[in-house]
C-alpha positions as CSV (number, residue, x, y, z in Angstrom):
1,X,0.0,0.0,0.0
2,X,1.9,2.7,-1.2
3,X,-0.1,5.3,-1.3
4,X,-3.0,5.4,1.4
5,X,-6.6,6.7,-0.1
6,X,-8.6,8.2,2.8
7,X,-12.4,9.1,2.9
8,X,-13.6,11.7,5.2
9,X,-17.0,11.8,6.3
10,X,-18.3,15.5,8.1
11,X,-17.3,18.7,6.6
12,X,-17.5,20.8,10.3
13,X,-14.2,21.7,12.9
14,X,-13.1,18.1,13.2
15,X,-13.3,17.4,9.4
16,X,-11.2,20.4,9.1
17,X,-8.6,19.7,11.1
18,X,-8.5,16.2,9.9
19,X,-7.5,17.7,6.2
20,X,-4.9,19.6,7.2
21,X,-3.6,16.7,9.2
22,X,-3.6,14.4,6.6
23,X,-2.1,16.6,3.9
24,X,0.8,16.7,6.3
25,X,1.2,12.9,5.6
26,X,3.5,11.6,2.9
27,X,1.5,8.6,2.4
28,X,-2.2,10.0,2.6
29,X,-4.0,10.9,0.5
30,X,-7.7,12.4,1.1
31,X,-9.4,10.8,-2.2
32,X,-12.8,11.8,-1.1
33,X,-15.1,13.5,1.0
34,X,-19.0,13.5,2.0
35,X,-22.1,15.7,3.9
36,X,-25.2,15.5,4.2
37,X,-25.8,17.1,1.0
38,X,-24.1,16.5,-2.3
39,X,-24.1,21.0,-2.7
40,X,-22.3,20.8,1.0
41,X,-19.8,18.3,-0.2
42,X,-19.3,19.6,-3.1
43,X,-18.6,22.5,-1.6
44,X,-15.7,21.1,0.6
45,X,-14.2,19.5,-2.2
46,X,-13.8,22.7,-4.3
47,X,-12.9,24.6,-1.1
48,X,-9.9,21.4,0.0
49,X,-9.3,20.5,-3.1
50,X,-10.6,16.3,-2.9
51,X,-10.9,14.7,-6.2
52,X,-14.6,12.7,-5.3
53,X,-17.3,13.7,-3.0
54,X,-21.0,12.6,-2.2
55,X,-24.3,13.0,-0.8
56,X,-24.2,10.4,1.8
57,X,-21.9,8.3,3.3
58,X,-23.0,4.9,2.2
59,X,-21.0,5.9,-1.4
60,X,-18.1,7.0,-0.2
61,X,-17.8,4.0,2.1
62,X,-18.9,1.6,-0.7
63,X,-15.8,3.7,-2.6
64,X,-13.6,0.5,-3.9
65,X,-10.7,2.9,-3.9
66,X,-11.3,4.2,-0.5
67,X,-9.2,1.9,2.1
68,X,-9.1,4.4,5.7
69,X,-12.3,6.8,6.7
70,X,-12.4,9.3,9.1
71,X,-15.5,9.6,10.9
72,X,-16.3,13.1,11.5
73,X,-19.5,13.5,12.5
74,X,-21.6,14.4,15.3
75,X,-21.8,12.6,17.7
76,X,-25.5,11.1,17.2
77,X,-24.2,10.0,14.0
78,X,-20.6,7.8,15.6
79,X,-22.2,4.7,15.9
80,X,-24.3,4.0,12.6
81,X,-21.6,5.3,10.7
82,X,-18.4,3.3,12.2
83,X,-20.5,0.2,12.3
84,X,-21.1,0.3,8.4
85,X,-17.5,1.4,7.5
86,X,-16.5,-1.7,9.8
87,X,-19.1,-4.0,8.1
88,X,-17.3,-3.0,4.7
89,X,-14.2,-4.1,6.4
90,X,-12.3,-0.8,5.9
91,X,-10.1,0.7,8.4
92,X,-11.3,3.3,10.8
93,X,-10.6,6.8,13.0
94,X,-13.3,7.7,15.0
95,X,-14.0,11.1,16.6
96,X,-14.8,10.7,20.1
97,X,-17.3,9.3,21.4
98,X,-17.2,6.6,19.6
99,X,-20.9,5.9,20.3
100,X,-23.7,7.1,22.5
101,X,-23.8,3.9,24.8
102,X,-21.2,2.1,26.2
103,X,-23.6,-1.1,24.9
104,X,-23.0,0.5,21.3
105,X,-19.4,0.6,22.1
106,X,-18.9,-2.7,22.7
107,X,-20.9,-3.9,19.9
108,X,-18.2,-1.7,17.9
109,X,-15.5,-3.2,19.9
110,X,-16.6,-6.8,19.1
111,X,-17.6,-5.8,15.2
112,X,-13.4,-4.4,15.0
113,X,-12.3,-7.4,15.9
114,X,-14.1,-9.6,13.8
115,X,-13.3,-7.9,10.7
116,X,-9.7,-7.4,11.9
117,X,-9.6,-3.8,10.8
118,X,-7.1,-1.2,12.6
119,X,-9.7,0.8,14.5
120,X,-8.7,3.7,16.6
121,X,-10.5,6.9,18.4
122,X,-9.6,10.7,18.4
123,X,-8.3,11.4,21.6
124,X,-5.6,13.2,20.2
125,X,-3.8,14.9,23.6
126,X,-1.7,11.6,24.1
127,X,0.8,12.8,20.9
128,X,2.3,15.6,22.6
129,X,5.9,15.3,23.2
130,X,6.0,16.5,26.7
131,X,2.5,14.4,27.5
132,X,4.7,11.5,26.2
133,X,7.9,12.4,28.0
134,X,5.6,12.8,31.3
135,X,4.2,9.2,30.8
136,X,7.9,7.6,30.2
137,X,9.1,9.8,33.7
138,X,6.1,8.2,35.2
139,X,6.5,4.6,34.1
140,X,10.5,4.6,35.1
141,X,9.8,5.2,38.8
142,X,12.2,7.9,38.8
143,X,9.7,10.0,40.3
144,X,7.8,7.5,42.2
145,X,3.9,6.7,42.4
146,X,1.8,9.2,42.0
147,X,-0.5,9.8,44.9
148,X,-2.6,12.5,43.9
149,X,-3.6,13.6,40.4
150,X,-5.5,16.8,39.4
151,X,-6.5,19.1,36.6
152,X,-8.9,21.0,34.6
153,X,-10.7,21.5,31.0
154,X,-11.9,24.5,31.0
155,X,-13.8,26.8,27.9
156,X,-15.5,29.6,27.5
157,X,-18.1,29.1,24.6
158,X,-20.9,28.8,25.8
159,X,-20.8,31.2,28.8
160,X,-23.8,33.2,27.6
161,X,-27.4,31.6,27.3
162,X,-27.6,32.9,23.6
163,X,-24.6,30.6,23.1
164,X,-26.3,27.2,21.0
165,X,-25.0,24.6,18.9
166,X,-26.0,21.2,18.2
167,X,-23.8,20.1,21.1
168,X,-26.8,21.4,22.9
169,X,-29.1,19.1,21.3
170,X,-29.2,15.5,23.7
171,X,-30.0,14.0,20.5
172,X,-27.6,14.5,18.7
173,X,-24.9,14.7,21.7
174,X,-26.1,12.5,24.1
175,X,-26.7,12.8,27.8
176,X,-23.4,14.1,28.3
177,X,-21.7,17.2,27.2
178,X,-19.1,18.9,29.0
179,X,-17.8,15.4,30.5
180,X,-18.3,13.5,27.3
181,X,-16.9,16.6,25.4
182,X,-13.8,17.7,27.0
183,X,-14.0,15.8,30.1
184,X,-13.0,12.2,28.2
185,X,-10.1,14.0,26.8
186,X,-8.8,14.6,30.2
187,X,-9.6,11.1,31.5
188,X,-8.2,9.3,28.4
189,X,-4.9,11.3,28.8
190,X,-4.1,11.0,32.6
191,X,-5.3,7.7,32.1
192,X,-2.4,6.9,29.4
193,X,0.0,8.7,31.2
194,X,0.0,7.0,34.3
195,X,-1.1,3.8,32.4
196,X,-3.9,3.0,35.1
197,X,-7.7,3.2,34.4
198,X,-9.6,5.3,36.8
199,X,-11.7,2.7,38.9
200,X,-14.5,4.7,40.6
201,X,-16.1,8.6,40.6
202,X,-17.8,10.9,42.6
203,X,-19.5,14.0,40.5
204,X,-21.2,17.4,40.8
205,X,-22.1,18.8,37.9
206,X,-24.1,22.0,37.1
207,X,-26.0,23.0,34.0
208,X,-26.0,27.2,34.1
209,X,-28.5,27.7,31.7
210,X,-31.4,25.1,31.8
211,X,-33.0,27.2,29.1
212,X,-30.8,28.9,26.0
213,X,-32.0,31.4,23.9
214,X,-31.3,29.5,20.2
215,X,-30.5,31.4,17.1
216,X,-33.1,30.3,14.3
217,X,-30.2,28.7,12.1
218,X,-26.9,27.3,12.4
219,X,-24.0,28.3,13.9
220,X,-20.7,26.2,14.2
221,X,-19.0,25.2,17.0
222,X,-16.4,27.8,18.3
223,X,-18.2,30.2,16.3
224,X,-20.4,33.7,18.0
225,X,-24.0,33.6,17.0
226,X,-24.7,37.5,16.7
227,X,-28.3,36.5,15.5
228,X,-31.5,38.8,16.1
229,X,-34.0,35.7,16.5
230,X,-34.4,33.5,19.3
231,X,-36.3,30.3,20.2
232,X,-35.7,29.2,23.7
233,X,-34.9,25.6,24.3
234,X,-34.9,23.5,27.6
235,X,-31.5,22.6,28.8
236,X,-30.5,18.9,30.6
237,X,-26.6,18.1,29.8
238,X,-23.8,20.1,31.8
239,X,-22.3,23.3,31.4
240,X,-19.4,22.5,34.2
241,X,-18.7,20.2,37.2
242,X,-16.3,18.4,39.5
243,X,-15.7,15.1,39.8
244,X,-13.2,12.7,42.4
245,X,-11.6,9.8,40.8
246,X,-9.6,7.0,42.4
247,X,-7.3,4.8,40.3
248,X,-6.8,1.0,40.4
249,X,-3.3,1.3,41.7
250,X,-4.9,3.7,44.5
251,X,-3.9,7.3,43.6
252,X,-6.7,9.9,44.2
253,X,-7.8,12.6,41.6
254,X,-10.0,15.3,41.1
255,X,-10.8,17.3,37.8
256,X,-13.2,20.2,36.6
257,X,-14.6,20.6,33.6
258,X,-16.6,24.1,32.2
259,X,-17.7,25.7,28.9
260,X,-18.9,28.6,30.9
261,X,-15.7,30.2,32.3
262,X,-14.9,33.7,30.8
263,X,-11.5,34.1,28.9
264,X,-10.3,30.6,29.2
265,X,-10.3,29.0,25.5
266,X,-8.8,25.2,25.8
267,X,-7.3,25.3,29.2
268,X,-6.5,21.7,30.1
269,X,-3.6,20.5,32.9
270,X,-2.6,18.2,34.4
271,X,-0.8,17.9,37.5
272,X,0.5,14.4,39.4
273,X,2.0,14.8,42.2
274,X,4.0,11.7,43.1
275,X,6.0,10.3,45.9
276,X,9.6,12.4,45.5
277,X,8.5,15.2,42.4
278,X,5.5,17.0,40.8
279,X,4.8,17.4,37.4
280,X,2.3,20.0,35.3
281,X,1.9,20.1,32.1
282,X,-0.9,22.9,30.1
283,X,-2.2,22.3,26.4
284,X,-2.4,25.9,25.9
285,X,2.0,25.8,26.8
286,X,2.5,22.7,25.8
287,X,6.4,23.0,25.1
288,X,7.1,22.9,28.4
289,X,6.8,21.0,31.6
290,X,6.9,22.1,35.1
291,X,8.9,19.5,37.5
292,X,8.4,20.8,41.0
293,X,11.0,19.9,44.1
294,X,11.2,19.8,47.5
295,X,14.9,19.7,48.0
296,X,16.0,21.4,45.3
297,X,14.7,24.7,43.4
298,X,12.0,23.9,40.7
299,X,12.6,23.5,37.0
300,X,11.3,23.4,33.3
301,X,11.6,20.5,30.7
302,X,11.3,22.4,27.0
303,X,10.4,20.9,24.4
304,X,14.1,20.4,23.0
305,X,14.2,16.8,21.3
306,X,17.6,16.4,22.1
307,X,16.4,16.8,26.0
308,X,13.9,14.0,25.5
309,X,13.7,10.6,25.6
310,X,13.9,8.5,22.0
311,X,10.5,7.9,22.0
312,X,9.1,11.4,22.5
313,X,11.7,13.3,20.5
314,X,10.3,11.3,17.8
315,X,7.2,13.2,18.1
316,X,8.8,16.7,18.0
317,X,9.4,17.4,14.5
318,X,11.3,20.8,14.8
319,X,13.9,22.1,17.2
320,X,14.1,23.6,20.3
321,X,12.6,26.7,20.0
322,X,10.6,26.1,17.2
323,X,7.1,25.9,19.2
324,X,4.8,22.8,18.1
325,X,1.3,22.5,19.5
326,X,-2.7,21.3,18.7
327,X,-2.5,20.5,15.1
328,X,1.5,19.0,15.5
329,X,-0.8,16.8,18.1
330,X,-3.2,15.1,15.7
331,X,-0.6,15.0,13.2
332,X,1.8,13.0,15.1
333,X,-2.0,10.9,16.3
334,X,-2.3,10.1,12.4
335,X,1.1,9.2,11.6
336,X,1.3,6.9,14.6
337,X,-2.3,5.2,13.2
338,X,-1.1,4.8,9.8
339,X,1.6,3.4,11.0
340,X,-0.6,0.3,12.1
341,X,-2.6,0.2,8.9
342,X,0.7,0.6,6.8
343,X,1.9,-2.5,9.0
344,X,-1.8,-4.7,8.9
345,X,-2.2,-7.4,9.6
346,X,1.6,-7.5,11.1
347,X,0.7,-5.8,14.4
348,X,2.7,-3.0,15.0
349,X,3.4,-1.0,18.0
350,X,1.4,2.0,18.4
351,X,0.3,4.6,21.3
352,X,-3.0,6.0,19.5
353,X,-6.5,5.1,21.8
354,X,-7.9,2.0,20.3
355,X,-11.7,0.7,20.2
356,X,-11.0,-0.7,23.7
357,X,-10.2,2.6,25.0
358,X,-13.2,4.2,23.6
359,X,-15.5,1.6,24.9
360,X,-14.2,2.3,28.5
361,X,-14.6,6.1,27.7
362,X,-18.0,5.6,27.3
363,X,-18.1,3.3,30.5
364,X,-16.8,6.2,32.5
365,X,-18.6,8.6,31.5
366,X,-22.2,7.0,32.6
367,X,-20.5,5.9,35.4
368,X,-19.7,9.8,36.4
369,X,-23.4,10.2,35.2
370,X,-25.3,8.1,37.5
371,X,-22.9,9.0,40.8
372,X,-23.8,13.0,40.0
373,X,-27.5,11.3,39.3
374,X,-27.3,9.2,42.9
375,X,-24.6,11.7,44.8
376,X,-22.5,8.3,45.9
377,X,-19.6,7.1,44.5
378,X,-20.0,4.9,41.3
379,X,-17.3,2.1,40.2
380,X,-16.9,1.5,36.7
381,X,-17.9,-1.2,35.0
382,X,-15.1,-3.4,33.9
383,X,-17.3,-6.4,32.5
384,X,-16.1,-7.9,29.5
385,X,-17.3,-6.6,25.8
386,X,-20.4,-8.2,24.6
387,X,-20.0,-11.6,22.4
């Protein structure tokens, strides 16, 4: 497979960012695209330059030429779609979630496997140099165990109650929002960088506005509405909340999640602080980590590949001083995925969050759900994926 055709499916943020990914890949490339219009495809394909694009996404899948596809969707739309692209026995990237149930999830998990397909999921935070350097100073004991983990994801798009997008809509979301949205991003990454799965939750979550004022029309995600005309809607999923985690090797955590705090765009850290050192890290200054001492005064890691270890040096792709961040993230996500479908059916090594990972997203999150639902702590299902 010299040349690796891709289809993307979505034409919104994610399908965006996906492009520009891609086209960063010498051995990608994006052969098609489709919406939920031919005009709207169409329309992406002038405007990115993609050879073929449809209506729907039953003809780009059934595309003969087409062997990866990128599901870009909303959310609503995850499972249907990723179950027919892994019925047609084509390889797969999900955006997260990868369904709306953790019972769709496995079903997804199970269908993977069958077909033997390299299946992985959008959490794309783990591709970070520094993330990975923190995980490798973790997992060498240098620093000891962690004890106590904490951190936030904060935004500030929907701080007013005229702020709407579909995200808003349980429909097409799901029960979820801020937890599913940014909050599994947080929880998939500490939980790869410590390499334990958090066990059990306690939450307290808050929804601001449980009615929005909704423009008549769409507006995208990200995006201001300054729209005249209103329609109030009724309001169930989460603008914010806090939630205590404990992992299986014992360690304590806490996190907070908004899209309703004022100035703060993609504020997500992490700090662990372990048995001899503590160590923060912020997506928003993500060429550096901060290593904090007792015994000695505090310091910086930068994001220098010749001051990191083989493994995450590899995902720095300019010098010191050269700052890489979001889109260097997904890029170095993609070229670790197609690394594994270059490589199929050899397995090959890979960091990139697989089916598995996705399912046990999903498990958490209704798991954080029904302890903020009951106000008790709620263990997370570990049972096997459905047969």
């Amino acid at each position: 497979m010299s040349v690796i055709k891709v289809g993307v499916i979505g034409t919104g943020f994610s399908a965006k960012s996906h492009i520009e990914a891609l086209r960063r890949l010498k051995c990608v490339e994006v052969a098609a695209i489709s919406a939920r219009t031919l005009e709207k495809a169409k329309k992406a394909a002038e405007q990115f330059g993609i050879p073929r694009y449809y209506g729907n996404e039953d003809d780009l899948i059934n595309d003969q030429e087409i062997d990866v596809v990128h599901n870009c969707t909303p959310n609503y739309l995850h499972y249907y779609i990723n179950k027919k692209v892994l019925a047609a026995g084509k390889h797969l990237l999900s955006e997260k979630p990868l369904a709306m149930t953790s019972e769709e999830s496995s079903e997804l998990v199970r269908l993977a496997e069958t077909k033997k397909v390299v299946a992985g999921v959008c959490f794309n935070y783990r591709h970070y140099p520094l993330v990975a350097q923190v995980k490798e100073l973790m997992a060498s004991d240098e620093y000891g165990p962690a004890h106590l983990v904490y951190g936030t994801y904060l935004q500030d798009w929907l701080l007013y109650d005229t702020d709407y997008n579909w995200r808003l809509n349980e429909e097409k979301n799901g029960r979820s929002r801020a937890i599913a949205d940014i909050g599994s991003h947080w929880c998939d990454t500490i939980q790869y960088v410590l390499n334990q799965k958090i066990v059990e939750v306690f939450a307290d979550l808050k929804t601001v506005y449980p009615v929005r004022k909704r423009p008549v029309g769409e507006i995208e995600t990200f995006k201001s509405g300054g729209q005249d005309s209103f329609e109030e809607i009724e309001i169930n999923s989460e603008d914010c909340g806090s939630v205590l985690v404990h992992f299986e090797n014992g360690a304590h955590g806490v996190f907070t999640v908004s899209q309703v705090s004022a100035g703060r765009k993609n504020f997500f850290t992490f700090e662990i602080a372990a048995q001899k050192n503590t160590i923060y890290w912020n997506q928003e200054e993500p060429n550096k980590i901060w290593i904090g001492r007792r015994d000695q005064a505090n310091m910086e890691l930068v994001r220098d590949p010749s001051l990191l270890s083989d493994f995450s040096s590899s995902l720095a792709h300019y010098p010191g001083g050269h700052p890489e961040g979001w889109p260097d993230g997904l890029k170095n996500l993609f070229i670790d995925f197609y690394k594994a479908v270059k490589a199929h059916p050899n397995p090959a090594s890979s960091s990139f969050a697989t089916f598995e990972d996705g399912h046990y997203i999903m498990k958490l999150i209704e798991a954080i759900l029904k302890s903020h639902e009951e106000k008790r702590w709620v263990k997370v299902e570990t049972g096997e994926v459905l047969k």
